[in-house]
Structures are given as C-alpha cells and as structure tokens.
mmCIF file of the N, C-alpha and C atoms, coordinates in Angstrom:
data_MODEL
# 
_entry.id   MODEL 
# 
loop_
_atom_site.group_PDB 
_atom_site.id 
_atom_site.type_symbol 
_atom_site.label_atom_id 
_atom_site.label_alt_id 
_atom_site.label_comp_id 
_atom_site.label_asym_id 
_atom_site.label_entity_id 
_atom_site.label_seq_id 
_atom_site.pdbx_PDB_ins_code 
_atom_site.Cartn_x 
_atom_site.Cartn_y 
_atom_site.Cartn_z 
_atom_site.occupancy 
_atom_site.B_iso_or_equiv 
_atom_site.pdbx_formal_charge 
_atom_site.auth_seq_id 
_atom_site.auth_comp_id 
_atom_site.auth_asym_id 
_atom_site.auth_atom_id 
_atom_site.pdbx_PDB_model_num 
ATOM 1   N N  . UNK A 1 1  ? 4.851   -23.284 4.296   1.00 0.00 ? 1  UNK A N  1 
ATOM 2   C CA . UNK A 1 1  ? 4.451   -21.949 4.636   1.00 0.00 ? 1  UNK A CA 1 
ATOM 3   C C  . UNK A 1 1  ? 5.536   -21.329 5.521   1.00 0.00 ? 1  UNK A C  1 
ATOM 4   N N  . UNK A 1 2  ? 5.969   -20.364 5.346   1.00 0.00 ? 2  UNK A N  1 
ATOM 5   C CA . UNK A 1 2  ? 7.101   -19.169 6.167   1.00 0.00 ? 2  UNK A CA 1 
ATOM 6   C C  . UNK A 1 2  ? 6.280   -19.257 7.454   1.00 0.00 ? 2  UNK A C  1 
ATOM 7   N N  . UNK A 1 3  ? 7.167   -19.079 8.714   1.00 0.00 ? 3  UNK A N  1 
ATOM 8   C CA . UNK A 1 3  ? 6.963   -18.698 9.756   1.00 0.00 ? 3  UNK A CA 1 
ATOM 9   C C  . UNK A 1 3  ? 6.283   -17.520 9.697   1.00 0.00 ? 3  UNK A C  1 
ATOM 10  N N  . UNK A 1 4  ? 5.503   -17.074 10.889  1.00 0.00 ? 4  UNK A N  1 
ATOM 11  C CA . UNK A 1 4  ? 4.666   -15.594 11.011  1.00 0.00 ? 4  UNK A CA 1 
ATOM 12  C C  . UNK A 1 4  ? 5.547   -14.594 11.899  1.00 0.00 ? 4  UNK A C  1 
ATOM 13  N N  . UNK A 1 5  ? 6.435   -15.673 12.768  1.00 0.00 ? 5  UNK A N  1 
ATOM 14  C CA . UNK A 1 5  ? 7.756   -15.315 13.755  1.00 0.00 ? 5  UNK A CA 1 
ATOM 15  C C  . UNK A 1 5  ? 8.698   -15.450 14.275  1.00 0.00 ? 5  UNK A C  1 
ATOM 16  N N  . UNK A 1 6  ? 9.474   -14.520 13.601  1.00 0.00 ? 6  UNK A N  1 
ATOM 17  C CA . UNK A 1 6  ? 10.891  -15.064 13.703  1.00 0.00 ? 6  UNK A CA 1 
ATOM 18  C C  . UNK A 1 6  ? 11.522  -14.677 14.865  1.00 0.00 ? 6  UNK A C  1 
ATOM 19  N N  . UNK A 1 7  ? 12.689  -15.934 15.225  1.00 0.00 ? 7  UNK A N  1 
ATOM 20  C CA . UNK A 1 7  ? 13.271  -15.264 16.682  1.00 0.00 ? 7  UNK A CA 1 
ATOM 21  C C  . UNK A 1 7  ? 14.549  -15.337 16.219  1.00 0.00 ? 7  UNK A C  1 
ATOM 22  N N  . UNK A 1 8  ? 15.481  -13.982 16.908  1.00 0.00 ? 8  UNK A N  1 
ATOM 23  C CA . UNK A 1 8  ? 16.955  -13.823 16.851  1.00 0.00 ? 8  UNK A CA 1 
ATOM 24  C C  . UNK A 1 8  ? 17.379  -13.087 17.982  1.00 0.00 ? 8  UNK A C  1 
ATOM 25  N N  . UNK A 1 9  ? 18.150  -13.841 18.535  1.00 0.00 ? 9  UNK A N  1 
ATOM 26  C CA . UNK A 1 9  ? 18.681  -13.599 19.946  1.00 0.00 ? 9  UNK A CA 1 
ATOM 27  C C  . UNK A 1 9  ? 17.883  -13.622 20.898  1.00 0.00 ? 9  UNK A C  1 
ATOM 28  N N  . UNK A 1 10 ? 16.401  -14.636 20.953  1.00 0.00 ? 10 UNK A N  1 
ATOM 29  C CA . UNK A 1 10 ? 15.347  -14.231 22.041  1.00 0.00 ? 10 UNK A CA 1 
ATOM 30  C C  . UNK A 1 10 ? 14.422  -13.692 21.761  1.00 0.00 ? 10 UNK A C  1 
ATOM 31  N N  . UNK A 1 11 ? 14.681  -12.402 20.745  1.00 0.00 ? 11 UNK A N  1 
ATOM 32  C CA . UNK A 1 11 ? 13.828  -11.247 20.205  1.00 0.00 ? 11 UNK A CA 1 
ATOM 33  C C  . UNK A 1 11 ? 12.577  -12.082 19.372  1.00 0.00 ? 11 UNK A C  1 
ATOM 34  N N  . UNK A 1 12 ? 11.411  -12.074 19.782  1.00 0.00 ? 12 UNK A N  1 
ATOM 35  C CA . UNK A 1 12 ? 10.858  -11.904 18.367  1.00 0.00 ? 12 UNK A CA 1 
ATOM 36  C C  . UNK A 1 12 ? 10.036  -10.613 17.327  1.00 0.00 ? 12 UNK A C  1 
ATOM 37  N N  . UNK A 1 13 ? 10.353  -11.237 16.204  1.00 0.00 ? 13 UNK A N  1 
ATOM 38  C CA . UNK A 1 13 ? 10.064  -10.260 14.814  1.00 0.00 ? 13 UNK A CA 1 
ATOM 39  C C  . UNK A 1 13 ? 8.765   -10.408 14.534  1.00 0.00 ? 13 UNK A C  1 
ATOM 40  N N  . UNK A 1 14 ? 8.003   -9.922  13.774  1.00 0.00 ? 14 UNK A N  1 
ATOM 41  C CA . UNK A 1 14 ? 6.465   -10.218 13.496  1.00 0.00 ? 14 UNK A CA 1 
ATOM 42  C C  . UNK A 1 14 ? 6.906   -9.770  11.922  1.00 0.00 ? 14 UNK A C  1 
ATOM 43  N N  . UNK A 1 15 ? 6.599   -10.877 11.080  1.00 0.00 ? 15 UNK A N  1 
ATOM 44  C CA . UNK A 1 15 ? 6.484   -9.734  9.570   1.00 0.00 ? 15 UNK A CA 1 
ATOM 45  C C  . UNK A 1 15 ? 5.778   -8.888  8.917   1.00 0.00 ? 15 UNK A C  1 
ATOM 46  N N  . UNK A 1 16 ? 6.090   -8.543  8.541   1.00 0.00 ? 16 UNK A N  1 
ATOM 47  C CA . UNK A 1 16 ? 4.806   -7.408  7.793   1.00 0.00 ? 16 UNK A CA 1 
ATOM 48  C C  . UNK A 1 16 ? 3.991   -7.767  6.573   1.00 0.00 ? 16 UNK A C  1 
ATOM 49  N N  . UNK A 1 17 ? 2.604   -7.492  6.679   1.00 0.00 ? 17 UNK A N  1 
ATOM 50  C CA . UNK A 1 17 ? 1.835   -7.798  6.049   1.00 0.00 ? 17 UNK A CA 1 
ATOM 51  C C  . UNK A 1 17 ? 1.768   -6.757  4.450   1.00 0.00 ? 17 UNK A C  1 
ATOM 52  N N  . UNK A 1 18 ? 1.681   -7.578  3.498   1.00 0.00 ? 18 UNK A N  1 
ATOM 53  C CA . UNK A 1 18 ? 1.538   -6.076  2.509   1.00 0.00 ? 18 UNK A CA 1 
ATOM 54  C C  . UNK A 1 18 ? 0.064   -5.887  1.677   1.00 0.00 ? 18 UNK A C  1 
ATOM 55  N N  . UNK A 1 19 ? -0.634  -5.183  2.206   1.00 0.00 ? 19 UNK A N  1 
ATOM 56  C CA . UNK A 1 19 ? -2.032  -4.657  2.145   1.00 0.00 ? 19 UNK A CA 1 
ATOM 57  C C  . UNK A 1 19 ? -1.639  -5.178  0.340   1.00 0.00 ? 19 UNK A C  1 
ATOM 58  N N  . UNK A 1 20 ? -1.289  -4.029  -0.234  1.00 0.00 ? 20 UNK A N  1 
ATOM 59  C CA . UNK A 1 20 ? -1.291  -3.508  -1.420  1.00 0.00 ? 20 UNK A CA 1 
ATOM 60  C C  . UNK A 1 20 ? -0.123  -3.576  -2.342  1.00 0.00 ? 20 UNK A C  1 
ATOM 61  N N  . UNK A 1 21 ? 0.145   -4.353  -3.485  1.00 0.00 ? 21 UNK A N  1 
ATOM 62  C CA . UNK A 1 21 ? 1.352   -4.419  -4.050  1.00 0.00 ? 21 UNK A CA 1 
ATOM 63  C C  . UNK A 1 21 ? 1.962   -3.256  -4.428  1.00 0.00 ? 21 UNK A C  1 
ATOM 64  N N  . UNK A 1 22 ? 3.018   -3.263  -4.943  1.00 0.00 ? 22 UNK A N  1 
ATOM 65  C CA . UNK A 1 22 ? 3.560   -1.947  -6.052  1.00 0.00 ? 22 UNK A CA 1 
ATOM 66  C C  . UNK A 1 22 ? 3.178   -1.494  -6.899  1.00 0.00 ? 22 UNK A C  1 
ATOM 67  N N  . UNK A 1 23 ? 2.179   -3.179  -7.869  1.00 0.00 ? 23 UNK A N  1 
ATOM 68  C CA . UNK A 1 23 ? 1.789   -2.138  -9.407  1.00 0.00 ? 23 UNK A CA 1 
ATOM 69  C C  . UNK A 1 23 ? 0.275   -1.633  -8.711  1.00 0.00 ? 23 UNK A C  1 
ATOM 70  N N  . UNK A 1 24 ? 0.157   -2.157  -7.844  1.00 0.00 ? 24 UNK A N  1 
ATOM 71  C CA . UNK A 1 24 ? -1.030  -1.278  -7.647  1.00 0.00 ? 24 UNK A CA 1 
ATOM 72  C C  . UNK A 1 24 ? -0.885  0.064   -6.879  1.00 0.00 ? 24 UNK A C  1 
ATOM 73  N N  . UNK A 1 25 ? -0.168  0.359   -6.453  1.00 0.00 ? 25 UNK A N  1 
ATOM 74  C CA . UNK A 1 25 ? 0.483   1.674   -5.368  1.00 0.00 ? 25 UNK A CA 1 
ATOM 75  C C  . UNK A 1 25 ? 0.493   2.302   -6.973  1.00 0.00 ? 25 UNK A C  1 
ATOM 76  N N  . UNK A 1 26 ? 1.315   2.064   -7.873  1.00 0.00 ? 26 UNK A N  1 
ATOM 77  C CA . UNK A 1 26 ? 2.416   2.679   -8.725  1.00 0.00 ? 26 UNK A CA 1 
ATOM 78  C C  . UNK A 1 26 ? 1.221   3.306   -9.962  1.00 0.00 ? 26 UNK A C  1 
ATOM 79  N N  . UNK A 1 27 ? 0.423   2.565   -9.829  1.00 0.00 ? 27 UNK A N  1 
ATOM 80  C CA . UNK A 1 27 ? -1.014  2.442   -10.794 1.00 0.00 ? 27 UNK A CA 1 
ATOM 81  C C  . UNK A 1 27 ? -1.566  3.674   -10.455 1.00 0.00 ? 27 UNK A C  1 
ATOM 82  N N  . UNK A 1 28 ? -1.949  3.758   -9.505  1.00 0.00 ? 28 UNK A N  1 
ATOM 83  C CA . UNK A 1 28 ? -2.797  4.791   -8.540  1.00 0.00 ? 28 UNK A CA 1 
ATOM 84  C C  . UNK A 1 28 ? -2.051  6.260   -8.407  1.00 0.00 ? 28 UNK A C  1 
ATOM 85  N N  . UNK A 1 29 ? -1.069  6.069   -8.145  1.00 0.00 ? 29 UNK A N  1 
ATOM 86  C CA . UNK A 1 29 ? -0.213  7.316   -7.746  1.00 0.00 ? 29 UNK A CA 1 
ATOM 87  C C  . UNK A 1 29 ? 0.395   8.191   -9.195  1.00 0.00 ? 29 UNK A C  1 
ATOM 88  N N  . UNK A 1 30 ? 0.602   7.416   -10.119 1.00 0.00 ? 30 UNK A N  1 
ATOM 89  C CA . UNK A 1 30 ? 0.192   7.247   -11.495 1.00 0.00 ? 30 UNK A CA 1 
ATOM 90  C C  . UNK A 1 30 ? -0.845  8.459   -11.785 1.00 0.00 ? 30 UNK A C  1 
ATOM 91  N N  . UNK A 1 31 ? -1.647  7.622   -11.704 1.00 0.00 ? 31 UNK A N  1 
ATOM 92  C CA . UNK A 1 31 ? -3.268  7.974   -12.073 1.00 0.00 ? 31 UNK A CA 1 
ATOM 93  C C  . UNK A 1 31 ? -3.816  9.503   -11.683 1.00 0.00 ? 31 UNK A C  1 
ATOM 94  N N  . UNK A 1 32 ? -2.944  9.598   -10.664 1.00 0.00 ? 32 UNK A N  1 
ATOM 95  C CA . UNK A 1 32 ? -3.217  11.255  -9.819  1.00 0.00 ? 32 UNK A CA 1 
ATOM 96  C C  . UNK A 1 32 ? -2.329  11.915  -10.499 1.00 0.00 ? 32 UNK A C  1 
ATOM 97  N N  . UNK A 1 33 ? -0.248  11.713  -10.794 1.00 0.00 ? 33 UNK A N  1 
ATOM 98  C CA . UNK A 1 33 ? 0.341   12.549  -11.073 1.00 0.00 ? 33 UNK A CA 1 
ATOM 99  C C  . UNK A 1 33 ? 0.197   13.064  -12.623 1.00 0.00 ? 33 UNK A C  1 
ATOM 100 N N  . UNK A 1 34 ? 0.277   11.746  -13.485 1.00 0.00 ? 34 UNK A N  1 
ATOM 101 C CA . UNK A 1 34 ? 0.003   11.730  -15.017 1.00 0.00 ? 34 UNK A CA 1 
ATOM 102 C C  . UNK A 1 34 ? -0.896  12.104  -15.582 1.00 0.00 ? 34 UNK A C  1 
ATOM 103 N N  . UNK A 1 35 ? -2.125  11.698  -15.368 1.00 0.00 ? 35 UNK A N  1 
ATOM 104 C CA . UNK A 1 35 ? -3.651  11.760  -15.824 1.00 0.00 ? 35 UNK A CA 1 
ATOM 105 C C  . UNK A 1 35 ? -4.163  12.740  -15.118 1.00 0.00 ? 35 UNK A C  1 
ATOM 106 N N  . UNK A 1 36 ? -3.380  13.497  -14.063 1.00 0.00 ? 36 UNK A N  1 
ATOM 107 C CA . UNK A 1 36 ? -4.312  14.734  -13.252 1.00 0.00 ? 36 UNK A CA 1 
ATOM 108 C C  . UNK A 1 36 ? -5.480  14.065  -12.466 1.00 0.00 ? 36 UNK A C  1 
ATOM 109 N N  . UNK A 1 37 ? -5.799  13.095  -12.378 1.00 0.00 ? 37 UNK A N  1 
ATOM 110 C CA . UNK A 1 37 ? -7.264  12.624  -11.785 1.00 0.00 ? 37 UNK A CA 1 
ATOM 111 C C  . UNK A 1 37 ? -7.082  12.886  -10.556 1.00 0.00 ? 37 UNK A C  1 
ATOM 112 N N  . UNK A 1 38 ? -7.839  13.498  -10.030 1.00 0.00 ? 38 UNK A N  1 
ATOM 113 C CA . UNK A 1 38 ? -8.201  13.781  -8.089  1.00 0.00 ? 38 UNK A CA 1 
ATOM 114 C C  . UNK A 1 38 ? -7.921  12.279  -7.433  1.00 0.00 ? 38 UNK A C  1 
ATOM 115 N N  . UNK A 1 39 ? -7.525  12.678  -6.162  1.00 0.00 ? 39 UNK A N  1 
ATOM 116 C CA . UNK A 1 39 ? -7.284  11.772  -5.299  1.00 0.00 ? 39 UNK A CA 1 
ATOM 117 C C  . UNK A 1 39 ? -8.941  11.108  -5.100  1.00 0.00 ? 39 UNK A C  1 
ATOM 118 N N  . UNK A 1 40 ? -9.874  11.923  -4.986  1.00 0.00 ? 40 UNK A N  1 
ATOM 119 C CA . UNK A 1 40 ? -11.043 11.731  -4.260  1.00 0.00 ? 40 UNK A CA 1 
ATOM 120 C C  . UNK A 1 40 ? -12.039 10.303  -6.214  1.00 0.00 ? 40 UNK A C  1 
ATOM 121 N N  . UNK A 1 41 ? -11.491 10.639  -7.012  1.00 0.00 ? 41 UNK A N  1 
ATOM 122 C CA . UNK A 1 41 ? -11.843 9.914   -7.678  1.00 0.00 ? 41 UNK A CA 1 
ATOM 123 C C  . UNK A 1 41 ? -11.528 8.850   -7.989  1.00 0.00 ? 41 UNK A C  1 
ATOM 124 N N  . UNK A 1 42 ? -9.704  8.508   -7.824  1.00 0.00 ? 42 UNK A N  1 
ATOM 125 C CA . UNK A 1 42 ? -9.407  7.111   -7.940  1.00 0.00 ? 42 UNK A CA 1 
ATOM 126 C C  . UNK A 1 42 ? -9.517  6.354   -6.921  1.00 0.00 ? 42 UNK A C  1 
ATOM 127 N N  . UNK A 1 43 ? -9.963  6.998   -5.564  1.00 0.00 ? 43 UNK A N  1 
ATOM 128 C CA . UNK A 1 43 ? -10.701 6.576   -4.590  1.00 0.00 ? 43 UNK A CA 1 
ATOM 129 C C  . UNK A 1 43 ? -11.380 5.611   -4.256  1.00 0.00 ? 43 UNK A C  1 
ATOM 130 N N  . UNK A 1 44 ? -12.842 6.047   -5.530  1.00 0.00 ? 44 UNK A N  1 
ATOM 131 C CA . UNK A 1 44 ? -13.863 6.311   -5.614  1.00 0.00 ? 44 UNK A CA 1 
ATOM 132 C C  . UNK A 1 44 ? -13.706 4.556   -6.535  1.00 0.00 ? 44 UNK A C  1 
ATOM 133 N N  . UNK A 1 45 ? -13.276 4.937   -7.145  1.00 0.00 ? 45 UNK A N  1 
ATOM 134 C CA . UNK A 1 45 ? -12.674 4.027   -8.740  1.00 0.00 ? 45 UNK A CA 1 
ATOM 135 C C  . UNK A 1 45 ? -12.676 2.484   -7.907  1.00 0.00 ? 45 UNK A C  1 
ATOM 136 N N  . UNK A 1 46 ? -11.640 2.500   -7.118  1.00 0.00 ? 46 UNK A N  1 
ATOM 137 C CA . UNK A 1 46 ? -11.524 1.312   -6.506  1.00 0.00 ? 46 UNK A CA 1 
ATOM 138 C C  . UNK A 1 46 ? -11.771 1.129   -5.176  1.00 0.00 ? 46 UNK A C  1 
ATOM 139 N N  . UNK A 1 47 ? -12.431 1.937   -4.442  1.00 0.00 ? 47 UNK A N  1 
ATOM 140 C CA . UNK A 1 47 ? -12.617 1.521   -2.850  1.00 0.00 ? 47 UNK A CA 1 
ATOM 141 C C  . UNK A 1 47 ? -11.592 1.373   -2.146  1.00 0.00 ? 47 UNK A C  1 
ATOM 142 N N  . UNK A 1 48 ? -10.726 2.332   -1.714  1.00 0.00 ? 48 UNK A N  1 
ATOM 143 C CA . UNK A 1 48 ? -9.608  2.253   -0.891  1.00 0.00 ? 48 UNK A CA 1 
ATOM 144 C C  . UNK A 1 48 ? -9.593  3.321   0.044   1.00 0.00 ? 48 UNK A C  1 
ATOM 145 N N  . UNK A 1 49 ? -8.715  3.447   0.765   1.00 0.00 ? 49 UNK A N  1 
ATOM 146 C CA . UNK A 1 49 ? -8.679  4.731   1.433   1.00 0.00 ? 49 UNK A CA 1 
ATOM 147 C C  . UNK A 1 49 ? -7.609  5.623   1.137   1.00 0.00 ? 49 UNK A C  1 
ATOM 148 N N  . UNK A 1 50 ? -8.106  7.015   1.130   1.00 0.00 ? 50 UNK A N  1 
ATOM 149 C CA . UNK A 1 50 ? -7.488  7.942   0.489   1.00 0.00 ? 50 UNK A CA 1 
ATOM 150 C C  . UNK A 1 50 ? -6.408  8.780   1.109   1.00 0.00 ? 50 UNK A C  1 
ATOM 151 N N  . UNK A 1 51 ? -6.100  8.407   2.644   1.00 0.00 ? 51 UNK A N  1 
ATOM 152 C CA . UNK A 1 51 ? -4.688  8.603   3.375   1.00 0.00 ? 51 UNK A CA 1 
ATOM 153 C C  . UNK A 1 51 ? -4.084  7.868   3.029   1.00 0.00 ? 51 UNK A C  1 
ATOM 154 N N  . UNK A 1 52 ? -4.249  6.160   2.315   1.00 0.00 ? 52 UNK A N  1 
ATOM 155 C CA . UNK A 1 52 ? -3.001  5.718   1.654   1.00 0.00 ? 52 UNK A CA 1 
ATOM 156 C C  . UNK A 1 52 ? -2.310  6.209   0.567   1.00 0.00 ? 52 UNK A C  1 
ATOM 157 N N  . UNK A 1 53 ? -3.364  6.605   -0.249  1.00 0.00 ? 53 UNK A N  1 
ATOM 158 C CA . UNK A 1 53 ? -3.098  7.340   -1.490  1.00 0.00 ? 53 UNK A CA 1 
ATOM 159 C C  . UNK A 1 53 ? -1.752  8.550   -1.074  1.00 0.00 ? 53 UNK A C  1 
ATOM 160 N N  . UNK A 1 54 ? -2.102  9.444   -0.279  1.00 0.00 ? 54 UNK A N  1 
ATOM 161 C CA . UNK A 1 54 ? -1.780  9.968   0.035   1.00 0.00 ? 54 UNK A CA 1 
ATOM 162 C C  . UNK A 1 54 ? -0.307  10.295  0.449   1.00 0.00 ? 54 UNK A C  1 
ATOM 163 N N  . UNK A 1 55 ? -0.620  8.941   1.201   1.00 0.00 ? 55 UNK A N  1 
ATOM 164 C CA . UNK A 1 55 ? 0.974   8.805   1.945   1.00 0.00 ? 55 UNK A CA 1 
ATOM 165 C C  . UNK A 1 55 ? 1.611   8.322   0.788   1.00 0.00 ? 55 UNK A C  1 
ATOM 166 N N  . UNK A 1 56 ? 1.268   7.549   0.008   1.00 0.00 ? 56 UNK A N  1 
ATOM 167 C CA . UNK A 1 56 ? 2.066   6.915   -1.260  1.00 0.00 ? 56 UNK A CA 1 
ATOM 168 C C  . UNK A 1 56 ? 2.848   8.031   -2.046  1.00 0.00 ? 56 UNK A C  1 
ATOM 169 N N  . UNK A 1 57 ? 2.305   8.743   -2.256  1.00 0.00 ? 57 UNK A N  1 
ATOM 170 C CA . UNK A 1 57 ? 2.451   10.188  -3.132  1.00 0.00 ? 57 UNK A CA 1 
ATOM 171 C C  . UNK A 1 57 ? 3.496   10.756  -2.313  1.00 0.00 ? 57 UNK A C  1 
# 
C-alpha cells in the first residue's frame, strides 16, 4: 500500500483523494452538454451533488 504521507525536505504532503473518476466526471458533463439534460436531473439520476457538476463544466 502507498504511503498516505509523503515527506520532502521535512515538509509533509498529504495526497489527494479522488472522490470521482474521469469517465464518470466526463459521463455526466457529457450528459448536460450533448444530450441537453439539466444539471438538476443527472443529479437526480445518480445522487451526487450538483456544485460538482458544476464546477466540472
């Protein structure tokens, strides 16, 4: 298993966690620009929150 923290020069790093992959970002953001579907429905679709959506876009 990877470390959770890395040290360089003293410093430590924390890594970042990734909620949500790409094809699923890419799926979604997709889904709003291509298909026209509202933000508030692919939402809806999968239970997420819709400032991510958002910010993705």
């Amino acid at each position: 298993m990877p470390p959770k923290v890395n040290t360089i020069w003293g410093h430590f790093f924390m890594e970042t966690k990734v909620k949500y992959n790409y094809e699923f970002k890419i799926r979604w953001v997709l889904a709003v620009l291509k298909q026209n579907r509202s933000i508030e429905s692919v939402v809806t679709a999968d239970e997420f929150n819709k400032y991510n959506l958002r910010k993705w876009i």
